[in-house]
BAKOLPA-886195 format. One record per atom (N, C-alpha, C): residue in one letter; x, y negated, z. Coordinates in Angstrom, 3 decimals, decimal comma. Layout:
# BAKOLPA-886195
SITE   rest       east      north         up
SITE      A          X          Y          Z
...
END
This chain:
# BAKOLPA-886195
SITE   rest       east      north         up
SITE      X      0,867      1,176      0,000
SITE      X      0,000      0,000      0,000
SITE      X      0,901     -1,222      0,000
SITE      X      0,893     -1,818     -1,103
SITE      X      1,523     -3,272     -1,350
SITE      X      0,819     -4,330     -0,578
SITE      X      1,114     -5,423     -0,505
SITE      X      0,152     -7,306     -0,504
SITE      X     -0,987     -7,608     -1,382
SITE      X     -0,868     -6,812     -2,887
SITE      X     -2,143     -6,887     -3,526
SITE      X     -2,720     -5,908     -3,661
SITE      X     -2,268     -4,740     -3,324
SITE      X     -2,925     -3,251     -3,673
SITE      X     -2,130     -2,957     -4,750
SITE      X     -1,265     -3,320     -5,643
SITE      X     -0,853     -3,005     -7,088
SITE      X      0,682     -2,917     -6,588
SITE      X      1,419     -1,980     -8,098
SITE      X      2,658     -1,296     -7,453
SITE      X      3,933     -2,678     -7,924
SITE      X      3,075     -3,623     -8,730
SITE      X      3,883     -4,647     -8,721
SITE      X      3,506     -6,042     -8,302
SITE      X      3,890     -6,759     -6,920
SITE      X      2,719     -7,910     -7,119
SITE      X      2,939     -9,042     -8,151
SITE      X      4,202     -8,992     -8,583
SITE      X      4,618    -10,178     -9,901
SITE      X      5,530     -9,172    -10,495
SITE      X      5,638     -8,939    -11,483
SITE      X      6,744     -7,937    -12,266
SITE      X      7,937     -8,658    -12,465
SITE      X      9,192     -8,837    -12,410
SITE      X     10,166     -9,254    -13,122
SITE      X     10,975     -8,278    -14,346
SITE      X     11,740     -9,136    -15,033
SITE      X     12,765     -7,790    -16,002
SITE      X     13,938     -8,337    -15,858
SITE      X     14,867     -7,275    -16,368
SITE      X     16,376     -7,864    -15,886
SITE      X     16,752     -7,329    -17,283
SITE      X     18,518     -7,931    -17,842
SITE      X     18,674     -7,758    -18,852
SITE      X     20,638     -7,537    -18,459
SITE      X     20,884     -7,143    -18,144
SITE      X     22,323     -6,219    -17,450
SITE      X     23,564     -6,659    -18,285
SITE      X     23,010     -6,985    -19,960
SITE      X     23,960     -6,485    -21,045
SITE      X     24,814     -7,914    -20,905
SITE      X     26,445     -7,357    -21,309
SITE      X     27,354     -8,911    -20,993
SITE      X     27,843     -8,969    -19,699
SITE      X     27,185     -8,570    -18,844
SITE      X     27,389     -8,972    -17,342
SITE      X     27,062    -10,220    -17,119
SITE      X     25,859    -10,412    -17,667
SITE      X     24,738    -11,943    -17,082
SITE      X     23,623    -10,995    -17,244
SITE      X     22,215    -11,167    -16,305
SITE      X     21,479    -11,139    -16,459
SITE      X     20,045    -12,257    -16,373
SITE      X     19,017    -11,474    -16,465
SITE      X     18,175    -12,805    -16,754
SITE      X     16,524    -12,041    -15,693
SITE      X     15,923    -12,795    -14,902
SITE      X     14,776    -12,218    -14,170
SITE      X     13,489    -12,875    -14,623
SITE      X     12,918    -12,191    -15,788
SITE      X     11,836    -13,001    -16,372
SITE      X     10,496    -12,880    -15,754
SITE      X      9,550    -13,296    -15,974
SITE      X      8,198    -13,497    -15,622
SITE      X      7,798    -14,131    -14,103
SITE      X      8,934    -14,746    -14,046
SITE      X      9,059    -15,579    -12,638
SITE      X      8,177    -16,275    -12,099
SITE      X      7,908    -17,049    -10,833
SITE      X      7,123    -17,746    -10,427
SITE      X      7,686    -18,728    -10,397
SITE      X      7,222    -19,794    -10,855
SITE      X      7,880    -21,191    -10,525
SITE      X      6,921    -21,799     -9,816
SITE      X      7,519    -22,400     -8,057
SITE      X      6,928    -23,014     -7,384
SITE      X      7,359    -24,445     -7,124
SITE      X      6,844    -25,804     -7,532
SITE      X      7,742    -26,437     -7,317
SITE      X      7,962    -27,434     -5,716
SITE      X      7,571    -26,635     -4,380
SITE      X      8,025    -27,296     -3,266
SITE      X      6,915    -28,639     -2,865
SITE      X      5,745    -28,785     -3,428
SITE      X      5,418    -29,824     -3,487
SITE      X      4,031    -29,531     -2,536
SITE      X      2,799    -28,279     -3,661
SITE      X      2,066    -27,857     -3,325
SITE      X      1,626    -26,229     -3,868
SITE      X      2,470    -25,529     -4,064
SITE      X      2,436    -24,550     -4,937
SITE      X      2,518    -23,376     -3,589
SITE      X      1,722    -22,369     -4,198
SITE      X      1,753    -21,279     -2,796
SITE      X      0,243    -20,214     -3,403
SITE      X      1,079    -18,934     -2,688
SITE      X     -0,006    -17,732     -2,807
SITE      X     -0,108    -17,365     -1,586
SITE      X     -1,429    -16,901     -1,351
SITE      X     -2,285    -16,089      0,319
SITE      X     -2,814    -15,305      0,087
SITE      X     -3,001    -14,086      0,885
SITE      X     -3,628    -13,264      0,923
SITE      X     -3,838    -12,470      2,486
SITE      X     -4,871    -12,293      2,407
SITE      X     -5,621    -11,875      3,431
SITE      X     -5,414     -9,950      3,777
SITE      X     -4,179     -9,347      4,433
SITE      X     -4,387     -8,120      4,228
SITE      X     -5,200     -7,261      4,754
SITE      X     -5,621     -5,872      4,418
SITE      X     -6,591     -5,168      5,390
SITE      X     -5,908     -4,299      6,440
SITE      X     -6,409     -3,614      6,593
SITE      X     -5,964     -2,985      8,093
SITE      X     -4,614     -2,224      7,638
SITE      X     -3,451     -2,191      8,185
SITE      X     -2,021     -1,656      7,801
SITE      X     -2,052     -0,635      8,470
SITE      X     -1,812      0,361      7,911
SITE      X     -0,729      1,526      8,642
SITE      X     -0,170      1,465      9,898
SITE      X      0,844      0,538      9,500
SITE      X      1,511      0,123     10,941
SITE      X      2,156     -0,995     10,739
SITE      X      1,484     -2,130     11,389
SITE      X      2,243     -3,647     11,751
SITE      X      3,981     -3,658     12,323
SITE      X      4,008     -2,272     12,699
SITE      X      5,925     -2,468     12,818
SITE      X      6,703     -1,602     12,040
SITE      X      6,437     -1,296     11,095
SITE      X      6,979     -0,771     10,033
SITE      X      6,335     -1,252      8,491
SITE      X      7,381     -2,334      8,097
SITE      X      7,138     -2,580      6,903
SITE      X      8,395     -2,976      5,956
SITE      X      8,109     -3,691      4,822
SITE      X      9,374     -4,211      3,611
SITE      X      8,713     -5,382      3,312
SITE      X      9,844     -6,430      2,996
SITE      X      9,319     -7,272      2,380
SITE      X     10,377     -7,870      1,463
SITE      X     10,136     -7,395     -0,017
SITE      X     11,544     -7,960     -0,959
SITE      X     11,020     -9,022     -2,146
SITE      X     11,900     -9,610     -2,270
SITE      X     11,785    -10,475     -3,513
SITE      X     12,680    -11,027     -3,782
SITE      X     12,732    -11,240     -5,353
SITE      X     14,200    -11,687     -6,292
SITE      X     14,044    -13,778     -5,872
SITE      X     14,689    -14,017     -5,902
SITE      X     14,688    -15,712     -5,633
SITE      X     15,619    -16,748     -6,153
SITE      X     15,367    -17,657     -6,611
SITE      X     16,492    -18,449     -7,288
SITE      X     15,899    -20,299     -6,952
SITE      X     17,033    -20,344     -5,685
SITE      X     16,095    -21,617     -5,222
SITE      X     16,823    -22,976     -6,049
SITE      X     15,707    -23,880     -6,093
SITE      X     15,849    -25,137     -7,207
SITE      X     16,632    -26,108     -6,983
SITE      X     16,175    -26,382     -5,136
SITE      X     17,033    -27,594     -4,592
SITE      X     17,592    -27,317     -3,599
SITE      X     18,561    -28,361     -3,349
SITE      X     19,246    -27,428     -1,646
SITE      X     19,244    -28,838     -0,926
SITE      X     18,980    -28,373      0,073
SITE      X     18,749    -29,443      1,612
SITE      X     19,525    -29,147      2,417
SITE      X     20,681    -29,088      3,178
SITE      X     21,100    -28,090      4,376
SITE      X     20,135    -28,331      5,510
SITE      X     19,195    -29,643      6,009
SITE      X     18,210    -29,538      7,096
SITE      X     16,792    -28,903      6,780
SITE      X     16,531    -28,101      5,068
SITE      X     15,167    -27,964      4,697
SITE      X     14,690    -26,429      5,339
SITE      X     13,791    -26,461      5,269
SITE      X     13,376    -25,097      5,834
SITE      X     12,679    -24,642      4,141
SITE      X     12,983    -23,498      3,746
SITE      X     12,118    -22,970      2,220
SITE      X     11,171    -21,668      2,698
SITE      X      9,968    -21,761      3,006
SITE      X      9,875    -20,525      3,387
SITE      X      9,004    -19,883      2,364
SITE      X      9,492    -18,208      2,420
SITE      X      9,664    -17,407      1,354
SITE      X      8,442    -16,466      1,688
SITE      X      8,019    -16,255      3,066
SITE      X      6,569    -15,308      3,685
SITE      X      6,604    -15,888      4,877
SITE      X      5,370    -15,962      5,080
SITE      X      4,831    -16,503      6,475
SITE      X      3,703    -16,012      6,966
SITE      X      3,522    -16,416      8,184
SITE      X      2,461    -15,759      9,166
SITE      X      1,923    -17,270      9,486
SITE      X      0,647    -17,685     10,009
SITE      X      0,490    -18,821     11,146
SITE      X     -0,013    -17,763     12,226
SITE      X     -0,368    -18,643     13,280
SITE      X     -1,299    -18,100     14,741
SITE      X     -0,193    -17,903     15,856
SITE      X     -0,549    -17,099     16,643
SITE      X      0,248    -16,415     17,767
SITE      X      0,950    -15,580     17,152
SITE      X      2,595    -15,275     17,750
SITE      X      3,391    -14,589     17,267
SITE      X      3,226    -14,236     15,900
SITE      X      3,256    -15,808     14,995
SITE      X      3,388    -16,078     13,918
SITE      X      4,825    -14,922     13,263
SITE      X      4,703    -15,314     12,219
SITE      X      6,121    -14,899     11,211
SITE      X      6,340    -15,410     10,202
SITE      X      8,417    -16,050     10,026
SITE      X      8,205    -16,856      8,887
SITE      X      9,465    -15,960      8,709
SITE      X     10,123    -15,808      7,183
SITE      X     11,180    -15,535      6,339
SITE      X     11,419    -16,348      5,612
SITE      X     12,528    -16,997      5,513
SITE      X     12,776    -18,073      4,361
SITE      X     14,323    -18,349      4,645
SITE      X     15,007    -19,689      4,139
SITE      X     16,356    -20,137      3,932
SITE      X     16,146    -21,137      4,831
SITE      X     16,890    -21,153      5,760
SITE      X     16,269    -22,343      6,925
SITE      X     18,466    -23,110      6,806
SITE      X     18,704    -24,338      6,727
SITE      X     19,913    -24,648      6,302
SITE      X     20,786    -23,585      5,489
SITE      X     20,574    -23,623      4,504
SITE      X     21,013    -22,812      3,665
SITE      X     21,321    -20,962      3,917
SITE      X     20,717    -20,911      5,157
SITE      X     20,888    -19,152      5,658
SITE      X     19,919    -18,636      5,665
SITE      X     20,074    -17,527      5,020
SITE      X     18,467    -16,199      5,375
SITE      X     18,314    -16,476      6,928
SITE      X     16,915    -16,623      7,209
SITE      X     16,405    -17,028      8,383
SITE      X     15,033    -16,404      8,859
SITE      X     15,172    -15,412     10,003
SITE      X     13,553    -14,795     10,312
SITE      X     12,972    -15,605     11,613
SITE      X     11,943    -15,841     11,424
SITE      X     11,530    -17,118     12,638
SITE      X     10,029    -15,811     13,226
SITE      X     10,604    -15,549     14,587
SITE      X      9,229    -14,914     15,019
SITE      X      9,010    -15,600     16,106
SITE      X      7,780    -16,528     16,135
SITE      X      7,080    -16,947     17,051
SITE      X      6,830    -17,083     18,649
SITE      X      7,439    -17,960     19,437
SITE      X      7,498    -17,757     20,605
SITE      X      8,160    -16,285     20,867
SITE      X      9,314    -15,654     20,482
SITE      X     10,307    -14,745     20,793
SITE      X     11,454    -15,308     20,054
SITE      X     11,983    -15,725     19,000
SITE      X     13,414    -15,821     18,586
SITE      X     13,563    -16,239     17,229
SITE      X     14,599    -16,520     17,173
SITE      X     14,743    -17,065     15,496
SITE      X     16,091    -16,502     15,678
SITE      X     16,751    -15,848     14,130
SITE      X     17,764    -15,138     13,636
SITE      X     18,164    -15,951     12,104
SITE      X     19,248    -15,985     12,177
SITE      X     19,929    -17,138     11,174
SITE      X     21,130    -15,960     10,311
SITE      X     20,939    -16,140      9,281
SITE      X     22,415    -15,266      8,959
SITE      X     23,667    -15,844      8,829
SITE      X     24,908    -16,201      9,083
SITE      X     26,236    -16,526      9,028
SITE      X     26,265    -16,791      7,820
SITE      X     25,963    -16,271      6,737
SITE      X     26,625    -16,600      5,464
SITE      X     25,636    -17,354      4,675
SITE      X     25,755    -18,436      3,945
SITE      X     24,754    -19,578      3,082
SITE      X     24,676    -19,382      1,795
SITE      X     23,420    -19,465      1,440
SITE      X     23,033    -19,088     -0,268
SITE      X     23,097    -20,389     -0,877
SITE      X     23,850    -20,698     -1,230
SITE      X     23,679    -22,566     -1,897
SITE      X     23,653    -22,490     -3,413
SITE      X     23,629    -21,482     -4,105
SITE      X     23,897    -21,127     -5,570
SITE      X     22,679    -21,607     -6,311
SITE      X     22,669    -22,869     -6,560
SITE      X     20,936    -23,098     -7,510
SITE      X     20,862    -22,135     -8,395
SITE      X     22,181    -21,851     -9,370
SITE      X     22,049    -20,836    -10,545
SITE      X     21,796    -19,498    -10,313
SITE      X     21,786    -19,450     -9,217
SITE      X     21,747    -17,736     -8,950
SITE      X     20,460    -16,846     -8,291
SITE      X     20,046    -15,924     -9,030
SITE      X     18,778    -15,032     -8,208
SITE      X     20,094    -14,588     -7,022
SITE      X     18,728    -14,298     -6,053
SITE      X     19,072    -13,924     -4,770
SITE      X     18,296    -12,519     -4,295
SITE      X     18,716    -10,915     -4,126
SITE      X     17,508    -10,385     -3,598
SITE      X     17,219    -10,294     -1,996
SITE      X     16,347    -10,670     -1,664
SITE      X     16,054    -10,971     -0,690
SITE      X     15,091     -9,516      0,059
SITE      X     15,481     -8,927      0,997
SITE      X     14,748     -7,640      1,729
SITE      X     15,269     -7,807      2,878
SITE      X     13,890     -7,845      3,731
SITE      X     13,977     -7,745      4,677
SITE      X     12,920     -6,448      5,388
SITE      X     13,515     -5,771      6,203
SITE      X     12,642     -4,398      7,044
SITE      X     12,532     -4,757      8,143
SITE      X     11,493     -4,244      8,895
SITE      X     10,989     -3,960     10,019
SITE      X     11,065     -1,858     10,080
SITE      X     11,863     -2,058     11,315
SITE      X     12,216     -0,044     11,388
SITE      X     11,293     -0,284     12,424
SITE      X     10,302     -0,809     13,122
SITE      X      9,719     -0,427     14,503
SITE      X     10,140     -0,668     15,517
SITE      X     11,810     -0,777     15,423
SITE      X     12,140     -1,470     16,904
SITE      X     13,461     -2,741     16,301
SITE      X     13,689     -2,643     15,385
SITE      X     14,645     -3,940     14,825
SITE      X     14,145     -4,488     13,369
SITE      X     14,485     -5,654     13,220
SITE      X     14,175     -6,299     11,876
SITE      X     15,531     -6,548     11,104
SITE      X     15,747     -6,539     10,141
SITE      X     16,850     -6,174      9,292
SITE      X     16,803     -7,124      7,832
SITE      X     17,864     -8,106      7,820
SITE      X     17,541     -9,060      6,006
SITE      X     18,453     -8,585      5,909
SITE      X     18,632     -8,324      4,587
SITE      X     19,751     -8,362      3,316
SITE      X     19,949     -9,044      2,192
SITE      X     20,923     -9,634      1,813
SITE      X     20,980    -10,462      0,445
SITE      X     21,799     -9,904     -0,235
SITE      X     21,415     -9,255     -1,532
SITE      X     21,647     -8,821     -2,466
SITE      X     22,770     -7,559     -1,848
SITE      X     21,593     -7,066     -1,028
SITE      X     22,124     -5,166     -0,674
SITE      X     23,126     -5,366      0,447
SITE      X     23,808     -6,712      0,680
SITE      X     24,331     -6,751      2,095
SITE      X     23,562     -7,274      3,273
SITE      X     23,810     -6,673      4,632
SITE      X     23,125     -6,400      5,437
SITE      X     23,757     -7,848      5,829
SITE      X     22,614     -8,889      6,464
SITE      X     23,278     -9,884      7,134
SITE      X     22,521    -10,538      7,760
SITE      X     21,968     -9,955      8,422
SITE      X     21,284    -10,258      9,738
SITE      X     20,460     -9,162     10,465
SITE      X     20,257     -9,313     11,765
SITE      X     19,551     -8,134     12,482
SITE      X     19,053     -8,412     14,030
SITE      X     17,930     -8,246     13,633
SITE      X     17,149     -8,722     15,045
SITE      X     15,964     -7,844     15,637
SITE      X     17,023     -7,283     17,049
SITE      X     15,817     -6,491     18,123
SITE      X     14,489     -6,735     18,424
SITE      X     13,774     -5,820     18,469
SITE      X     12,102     -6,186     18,067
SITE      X     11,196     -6,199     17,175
SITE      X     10,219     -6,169     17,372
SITE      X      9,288     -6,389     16,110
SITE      X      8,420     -7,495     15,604
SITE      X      7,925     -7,571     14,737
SITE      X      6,861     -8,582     14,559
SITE      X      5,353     -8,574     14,512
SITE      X      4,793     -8,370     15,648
SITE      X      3,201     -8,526     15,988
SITE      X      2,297     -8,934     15,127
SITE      X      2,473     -9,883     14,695
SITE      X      1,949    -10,663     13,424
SITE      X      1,967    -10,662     12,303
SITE      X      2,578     -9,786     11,555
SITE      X      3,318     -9,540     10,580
SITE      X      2,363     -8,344     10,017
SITE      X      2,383     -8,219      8,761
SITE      X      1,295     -6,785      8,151
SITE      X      0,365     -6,503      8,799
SITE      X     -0,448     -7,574      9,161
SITE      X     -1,640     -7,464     10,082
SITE      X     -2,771     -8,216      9,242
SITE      X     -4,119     -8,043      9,669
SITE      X     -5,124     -8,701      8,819
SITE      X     -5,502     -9,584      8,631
SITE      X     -4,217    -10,737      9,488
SITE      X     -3,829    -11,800      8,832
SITE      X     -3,473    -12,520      8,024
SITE      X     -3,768    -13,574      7,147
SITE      X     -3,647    -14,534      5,862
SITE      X     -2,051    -14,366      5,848
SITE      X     -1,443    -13,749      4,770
SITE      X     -0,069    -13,691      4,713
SITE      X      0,714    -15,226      3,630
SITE      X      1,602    -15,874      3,552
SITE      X      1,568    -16,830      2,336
SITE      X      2,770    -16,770      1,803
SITE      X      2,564    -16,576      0,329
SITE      X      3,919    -16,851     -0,644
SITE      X      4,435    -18,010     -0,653
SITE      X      5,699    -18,495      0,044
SITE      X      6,113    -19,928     -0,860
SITE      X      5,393    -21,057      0,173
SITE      X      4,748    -20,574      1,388
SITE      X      4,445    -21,776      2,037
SITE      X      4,426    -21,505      3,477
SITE      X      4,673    -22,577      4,249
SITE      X      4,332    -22,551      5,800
SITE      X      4,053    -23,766      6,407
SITE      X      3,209    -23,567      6,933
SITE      X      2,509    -24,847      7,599
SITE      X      3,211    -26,587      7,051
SITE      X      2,298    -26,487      5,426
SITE      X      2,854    -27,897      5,255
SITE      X      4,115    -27,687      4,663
SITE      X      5,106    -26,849      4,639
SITE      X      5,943    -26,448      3,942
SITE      X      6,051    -25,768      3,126
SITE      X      6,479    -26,053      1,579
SITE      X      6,470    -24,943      0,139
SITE      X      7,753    -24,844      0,005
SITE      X      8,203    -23,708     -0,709
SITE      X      9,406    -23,396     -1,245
SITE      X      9,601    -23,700     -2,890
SITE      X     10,760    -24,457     -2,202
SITE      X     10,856    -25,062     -4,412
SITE      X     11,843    -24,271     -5,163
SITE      X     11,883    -23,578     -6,259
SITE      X     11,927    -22,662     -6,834
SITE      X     10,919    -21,455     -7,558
SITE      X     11,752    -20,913     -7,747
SITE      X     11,394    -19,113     -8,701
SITE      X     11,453    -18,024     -7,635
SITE      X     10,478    -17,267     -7,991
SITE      X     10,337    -16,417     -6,946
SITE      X      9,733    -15,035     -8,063
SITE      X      9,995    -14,087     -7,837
SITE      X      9,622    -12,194     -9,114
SITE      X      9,852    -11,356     -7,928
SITE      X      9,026    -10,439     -8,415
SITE      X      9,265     -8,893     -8,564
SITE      X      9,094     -9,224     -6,661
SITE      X      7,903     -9,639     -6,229
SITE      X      7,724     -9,686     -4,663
SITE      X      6,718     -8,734     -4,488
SITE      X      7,199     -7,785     -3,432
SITE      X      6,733     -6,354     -2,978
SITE      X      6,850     -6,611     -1,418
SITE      X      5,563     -5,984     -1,141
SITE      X      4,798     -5,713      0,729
SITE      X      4,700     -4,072      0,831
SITE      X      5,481     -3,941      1,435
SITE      X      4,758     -2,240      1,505
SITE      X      5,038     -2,100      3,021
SITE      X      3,569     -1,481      3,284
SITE      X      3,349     -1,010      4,635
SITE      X      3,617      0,412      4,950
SITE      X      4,174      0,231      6,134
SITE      X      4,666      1,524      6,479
SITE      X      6,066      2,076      6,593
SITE      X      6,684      1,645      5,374
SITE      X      8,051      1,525      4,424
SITE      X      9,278      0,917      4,929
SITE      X     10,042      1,438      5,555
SITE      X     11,306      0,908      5,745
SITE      X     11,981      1,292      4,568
SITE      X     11,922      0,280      3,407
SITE      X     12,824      0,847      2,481
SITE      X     14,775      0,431      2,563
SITE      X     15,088      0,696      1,239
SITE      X     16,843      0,784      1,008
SITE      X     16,919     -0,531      0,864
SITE      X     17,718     -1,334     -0,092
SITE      X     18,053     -2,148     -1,010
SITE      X     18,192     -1,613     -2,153
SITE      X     18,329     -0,021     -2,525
SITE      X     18,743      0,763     -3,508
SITE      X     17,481      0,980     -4,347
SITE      X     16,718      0,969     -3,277
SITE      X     14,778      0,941     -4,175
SITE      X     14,161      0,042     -4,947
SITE      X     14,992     -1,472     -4,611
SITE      X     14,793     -2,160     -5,611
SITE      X     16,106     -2,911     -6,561
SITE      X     16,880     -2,784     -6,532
SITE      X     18,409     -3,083     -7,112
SITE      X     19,245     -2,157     -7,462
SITE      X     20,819     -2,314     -8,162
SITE      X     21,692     -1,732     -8,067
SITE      X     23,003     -2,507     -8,609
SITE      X     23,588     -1,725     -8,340
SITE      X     25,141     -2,691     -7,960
SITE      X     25,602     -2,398     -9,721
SITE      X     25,838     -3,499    -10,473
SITE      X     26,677     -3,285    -11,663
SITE      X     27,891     -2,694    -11,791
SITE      X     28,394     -1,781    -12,300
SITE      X     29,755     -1,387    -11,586
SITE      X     30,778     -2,105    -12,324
SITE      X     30,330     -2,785    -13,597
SITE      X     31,859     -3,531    -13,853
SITE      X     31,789     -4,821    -13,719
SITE      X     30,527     -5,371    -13,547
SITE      X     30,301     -6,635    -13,251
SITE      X     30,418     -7,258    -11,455
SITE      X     30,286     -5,838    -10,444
SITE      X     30,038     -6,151     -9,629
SITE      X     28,526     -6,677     -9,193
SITE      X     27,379     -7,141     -9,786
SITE      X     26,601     -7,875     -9,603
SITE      X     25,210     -7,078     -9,393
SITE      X     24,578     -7,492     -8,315
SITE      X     23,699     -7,170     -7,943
SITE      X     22,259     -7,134     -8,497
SITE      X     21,611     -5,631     -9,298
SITE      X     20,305     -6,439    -10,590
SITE      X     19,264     -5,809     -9,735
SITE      X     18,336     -6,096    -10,633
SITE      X     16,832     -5,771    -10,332
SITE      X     16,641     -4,038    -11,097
SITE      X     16,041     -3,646    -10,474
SITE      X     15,719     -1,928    -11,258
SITE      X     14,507     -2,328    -12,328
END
């Protein structure tokens, strides 16, 4: 069970050849007022889930917050680039920042983050770089979920190939793979 019920909620394609690729059928949001919601139904299990998507942000702020999925209410949940770092914000418990900064306008980013049931886990582009004890209450619940926005805040950029699956602690390998002469991280 995905965010829309369907096995793709935006499709992207990748194109490998050269060692450039390209992530078509993108979303372009432009930060202003642009944003998707959805309302999910009853989950499996609220502490076991995935949440990935390819990203290629437009502008860079180091004080902006971009958020990428969100929760409102009590023990809200936000995912996004909060000063240029993958950033999980859970609600009256903690906020987790990753060490390393995505500042690359030109560049997709894949973005996955898991919930195993007792830790939450981001990765950017298949490296593990951040990790935070606990779960998220709020999160894959039958609560209004939002693409690209949080309270008053949109994310400016491109956003593909964004997948919810409940239940699912997936890889990074389920949706990517490592180029081997390019080094570079694509979309499957």
């Amino acid at each position: 069970k995905n965010m829309f019920g369907k096995p793709l909620l935006f499709a992207g394609t990748s194109d490998p050849g050269a060692g450039s690729y390209n992530i078509g059928r993108s979303l372009r949001l432009d930060g202003v007022d642009d944003y998707y919601s959805k309302t999910l139904g009853t989950p499996t299990s609220n502490l076991v889930w995935t949440f990935s998507c390819w990203v290629k942000r437009a502008t860079l702020d180091s004080s902006s917050w971009d958020p990428l999925i969100s929760t409102v209410g009590g023990n809200y949940v936000e995912i996004g680039f909060y000063q240029d770092k993958l950033t999980i914000i859970r609600g009256g418990v903690d906020t987790t920042y990753s060490t390393a900064v995505f500042r690359d306008v030109s560049s997709w980013y894949h973005v996955l983050v898991v919930s195993s049931g007792s830790a939450i886990y981001g990765f950017v582009n298949s490296s593990l770089h951040l990790t935070t004890a606990g779960t998220a209450s709020n999160f894959n619940t039958s609560t209004t979920h939002y693409i690209g926005y949080d309270t008053a805040v949109y994310f400016p950029g491109y956003m593909a190939e964004i997948h919810f699956l409940d239940n699912v602690a997936a890889t990074p390998g389920m949706f990517g793979y490592k180029n081997e002469i390019t080094g570079q991280w694509l979309p499957r």
